[in-house]
N, C-alpha and C positions, 0 to 999 in steps of 0.2 A: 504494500500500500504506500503512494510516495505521493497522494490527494495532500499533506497536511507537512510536507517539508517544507515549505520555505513561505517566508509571506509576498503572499503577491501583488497588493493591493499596495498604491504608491499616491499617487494625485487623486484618484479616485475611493481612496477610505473614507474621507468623511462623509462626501456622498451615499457609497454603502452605511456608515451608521446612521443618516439620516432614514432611508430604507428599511433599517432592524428597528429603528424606534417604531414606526406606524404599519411593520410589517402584522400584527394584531388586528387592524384597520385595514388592509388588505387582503387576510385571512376572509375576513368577515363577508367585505366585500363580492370577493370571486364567487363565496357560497352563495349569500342573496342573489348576485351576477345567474348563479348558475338552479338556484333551489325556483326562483320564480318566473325560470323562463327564458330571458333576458338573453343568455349566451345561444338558446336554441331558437327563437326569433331570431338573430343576428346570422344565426347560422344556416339559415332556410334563405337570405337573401345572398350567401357565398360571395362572390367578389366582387359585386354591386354596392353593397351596402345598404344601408337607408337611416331613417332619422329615429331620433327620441320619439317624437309626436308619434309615429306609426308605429312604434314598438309600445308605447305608450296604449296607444286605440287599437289593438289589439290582443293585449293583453290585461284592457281594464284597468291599469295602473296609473296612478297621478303621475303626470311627465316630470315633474319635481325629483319625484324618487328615480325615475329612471336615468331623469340627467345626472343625479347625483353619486349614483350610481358606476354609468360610464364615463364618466369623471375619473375616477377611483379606478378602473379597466383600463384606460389610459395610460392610467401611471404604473398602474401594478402589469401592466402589458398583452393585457386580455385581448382588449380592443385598441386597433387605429382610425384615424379618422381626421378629419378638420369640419368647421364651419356646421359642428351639428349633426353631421351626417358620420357614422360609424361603421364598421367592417369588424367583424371574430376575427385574431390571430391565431397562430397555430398553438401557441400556449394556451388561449382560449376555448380552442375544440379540443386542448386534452384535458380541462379541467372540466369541459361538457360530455365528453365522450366517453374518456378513458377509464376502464372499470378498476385501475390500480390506484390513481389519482383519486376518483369517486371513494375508494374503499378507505382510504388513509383521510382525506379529509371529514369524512362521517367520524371516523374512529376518534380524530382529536376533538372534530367538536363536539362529541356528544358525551364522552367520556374523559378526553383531558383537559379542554378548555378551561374551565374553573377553577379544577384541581389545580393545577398549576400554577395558579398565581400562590400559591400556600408552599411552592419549590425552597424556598431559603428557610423556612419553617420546617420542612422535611427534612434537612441538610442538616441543619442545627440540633433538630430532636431526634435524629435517626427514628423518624416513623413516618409514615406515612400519611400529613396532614390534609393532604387534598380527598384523602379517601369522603372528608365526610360531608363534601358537595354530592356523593350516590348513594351513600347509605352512613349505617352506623354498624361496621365490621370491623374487625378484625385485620384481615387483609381483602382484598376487591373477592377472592376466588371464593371468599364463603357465601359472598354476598348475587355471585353472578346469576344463578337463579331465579332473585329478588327485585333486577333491574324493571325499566318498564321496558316496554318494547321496544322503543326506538335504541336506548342505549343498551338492549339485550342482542337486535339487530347489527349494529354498527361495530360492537365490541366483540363477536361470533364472524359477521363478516370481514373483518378483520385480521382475526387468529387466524382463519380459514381458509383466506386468499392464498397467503401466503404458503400453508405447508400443504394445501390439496395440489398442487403444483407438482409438488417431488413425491407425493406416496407412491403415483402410477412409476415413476424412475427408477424406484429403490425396490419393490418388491421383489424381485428376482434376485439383489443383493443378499435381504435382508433372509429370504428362502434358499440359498443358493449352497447352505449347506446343512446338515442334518434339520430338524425340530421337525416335534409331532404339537409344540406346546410353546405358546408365549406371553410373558407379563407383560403386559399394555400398561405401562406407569403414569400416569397421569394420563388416562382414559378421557377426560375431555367430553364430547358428546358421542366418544363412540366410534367416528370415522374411521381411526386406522384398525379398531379391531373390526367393523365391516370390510375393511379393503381385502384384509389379512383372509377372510372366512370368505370373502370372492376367489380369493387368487387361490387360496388353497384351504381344498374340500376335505381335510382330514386332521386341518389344526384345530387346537382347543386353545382358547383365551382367558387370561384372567385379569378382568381391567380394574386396577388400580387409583382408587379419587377417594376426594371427600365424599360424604356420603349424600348430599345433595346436591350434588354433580352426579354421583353414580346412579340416579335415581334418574335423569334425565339419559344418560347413557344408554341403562340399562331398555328404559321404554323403545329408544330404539333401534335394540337389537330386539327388543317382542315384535318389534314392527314387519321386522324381517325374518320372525319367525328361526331365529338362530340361537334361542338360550338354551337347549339342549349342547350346543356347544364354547357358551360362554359364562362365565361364574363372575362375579364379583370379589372383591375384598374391600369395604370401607377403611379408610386411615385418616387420618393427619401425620404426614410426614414430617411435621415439624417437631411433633412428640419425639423426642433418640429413644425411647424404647419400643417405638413401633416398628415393628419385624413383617417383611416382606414374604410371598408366599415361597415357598421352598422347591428349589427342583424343577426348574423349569426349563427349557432347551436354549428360549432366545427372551433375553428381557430388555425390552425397546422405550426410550424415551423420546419425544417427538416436544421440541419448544418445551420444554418441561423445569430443565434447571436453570435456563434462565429466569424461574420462577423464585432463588434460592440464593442465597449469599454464600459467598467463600466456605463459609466454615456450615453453611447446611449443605452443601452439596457434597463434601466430602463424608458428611454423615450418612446421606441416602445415598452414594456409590459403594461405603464399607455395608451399608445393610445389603446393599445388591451383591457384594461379593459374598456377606454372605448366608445369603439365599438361596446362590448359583451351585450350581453343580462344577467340578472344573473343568469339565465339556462345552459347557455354559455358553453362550454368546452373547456381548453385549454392544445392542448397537443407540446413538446418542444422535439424534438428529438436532444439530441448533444451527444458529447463525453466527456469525463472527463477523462487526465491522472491517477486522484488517484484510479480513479474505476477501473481499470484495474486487469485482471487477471495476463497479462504476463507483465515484462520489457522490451520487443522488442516493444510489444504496445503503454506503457509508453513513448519509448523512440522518436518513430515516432510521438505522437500527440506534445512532447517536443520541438522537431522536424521540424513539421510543425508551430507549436504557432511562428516561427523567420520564415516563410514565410510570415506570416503577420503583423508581423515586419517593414522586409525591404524591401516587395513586393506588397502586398497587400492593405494595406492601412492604417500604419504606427500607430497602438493604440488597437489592436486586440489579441486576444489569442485562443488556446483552453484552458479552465479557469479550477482552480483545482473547484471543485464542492463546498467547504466549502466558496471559494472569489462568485463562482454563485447564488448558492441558495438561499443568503439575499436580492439579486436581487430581485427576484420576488416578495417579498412579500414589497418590498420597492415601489412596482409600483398597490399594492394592490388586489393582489393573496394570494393565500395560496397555497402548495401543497397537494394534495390529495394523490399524490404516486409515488414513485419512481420503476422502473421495470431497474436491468441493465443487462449487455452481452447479451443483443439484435444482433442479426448478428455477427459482430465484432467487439464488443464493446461498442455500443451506450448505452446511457440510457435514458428510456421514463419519461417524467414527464407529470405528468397530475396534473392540475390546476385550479382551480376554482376563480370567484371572493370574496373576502373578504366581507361576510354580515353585 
């Protein structure tokens, strides 16, 4: 990663911090821009353009709001235009279009927007103080349940974008040597123990969550008529006396420990070691800033690592890979391999116990 060697902003820094101050205001902006319309009207007229009034009278909107509006599109680069008359730019049809774009701006505004202003409060008291603009938890994952829709939506589409990308990638990895049997550790709503029980008709799962997560899992795997071959175990893994299930062929985490600070993660990798058989296979699907191809990428895992911060559960990160990887073998693992730009981004690790 060589995004964050040198500084490259010279005559043009103050300008940029002018940008970061009312970049909040531009946030805001591009969503109303894009929640009431505005960018999809602009974009039905393509290289033409047309004016406020008629995006106005079409949309029912006081021309007020719409001027003021792409005003704001202007600067933030959504839309071009002079004398009134505006045009979508191509950053504007991917804040209208793009289902990556869509998915991450839902994500911050519905879930971290507020929280975050309580960041140097998180920082200070090592917890999580933003948590309690969505509930009054613990951490977010007791509470996920509990959201209302829209932020149960946004914070699901979210998780989801991202790792349904690589489950179809990896399946043949993750199968590609013994298992009749696998711990789904942080089972989530379920997905990767569906993928697992598509791709292969003779495994048995056992999915691993809190217990009102696993209750949402579990409905659906009834859905699909698959609990004859899938079990549950409720935990909090944050308890160190909670003991994982025993003897199982492949045990998988998927975005999981990035759930978990330094010193819990080496806790739930020593339960996993041992739980394991020394056949065992352990594979760790996360993300890592440094391995990144692009800076956009970089900047979002950046990004999200101060969601869980000052939302999530106040001691978490996405970890650079050089602070992770002593991890594991601190909880007595070794790696066997690393595979990365999996889907969008991920990277596989595959593990074994320390003989």
């Amino acid at each position: 990663m060589d995004f964050y060697k040198l500084d490259s902003l010279s005559s043009q820094a103050k300008e940029e911090a002018q940008r970061l101050s009312f970049s909040p205001v531009a946030f805001h902006a591009a969503k109303s821009l894009r929640d009431l319309g505005i960018l999809e009207a602009l974009n039905r007229y393509k290289k033409d353009g047309t004016t406020a009034e008629n995006i106005a009278e079409t949309l029912q909107i006081d021309v007020y709001g719409i001027k003021v509006l792409l005003d704001m599109g202007l600067s933030a680069g959504l839309v071009i235009g002079e004398h009134n008359h505006y045009k979508i730019t191509k950053l504007g049809q991917f804040v209208n279009h793009d289902a990556m774009t869509r998915v991450n701006m839902d994500f911050v505004a519905d879930i971290c927007y507020r929280g975050l202003a309580h960041l140097s409060e998180s920082i200070l008291e090592k917890r999580p103080a933003g948590l309690k603009t969505l509930g009054n938890w613990a951490t977010v994952y007791e509470g996920l349940s509990q959201l209302d829709d829209q932020e149960k939506a946004s914070w699901f589409n979210f998780d989801h974008y991202y790792s349904d990308r690589s489950f179809p990638v990896i399946l043949d990895k993750v199968f590609s040597g013994h298992g009749d049997s696998i711990c789904d550790i942080g089972a989530n709503t379920g997905k990767w123990t569906l993928k697992c029980c598509e791709f292969n008709p003779n495994i048995n799962v056992t999915m691993v969550d809190l217990p009102q997560q696993l209750d949402i899992a579990y409905q659906n795997i009834c859905d699909q008529n698959l609990q004859d071959r899938v079990s549950t175990h409720p935990c909090n893994l944050l308890k160190i006396d909670t003991e994982l299930p025993n003897n199982h062929d492949i045990y998988w985490m998927s975005q999981f420990l990035d759930c978990f600070s330094e010193i819990e993660i080496v806790s739930i990798l020593s339960r996993v070691c041992a739980a394991m058989k020394d056949s065992s296979d352990v594979y760790i699907l996360e993300l890592f800033p440094d391995r990144q191809d692009f800076e956009s990428a970089c900047y979002t895992l950046n990004g999200t690592s101060l969601y869980f911060t000052a939302i999530a559960n106040g001691n978490s990160r996405f970890y650079m890979s050089y602070d992770f990887l002593p991890l594991i073998e601190k909880a007595g693992l070794h790696v066997v391999s690393i595979e990365d730009h999996i889907g969008l981004g991920h990277s596989l690790i595959h593990c074994r116990k320390i003989q």
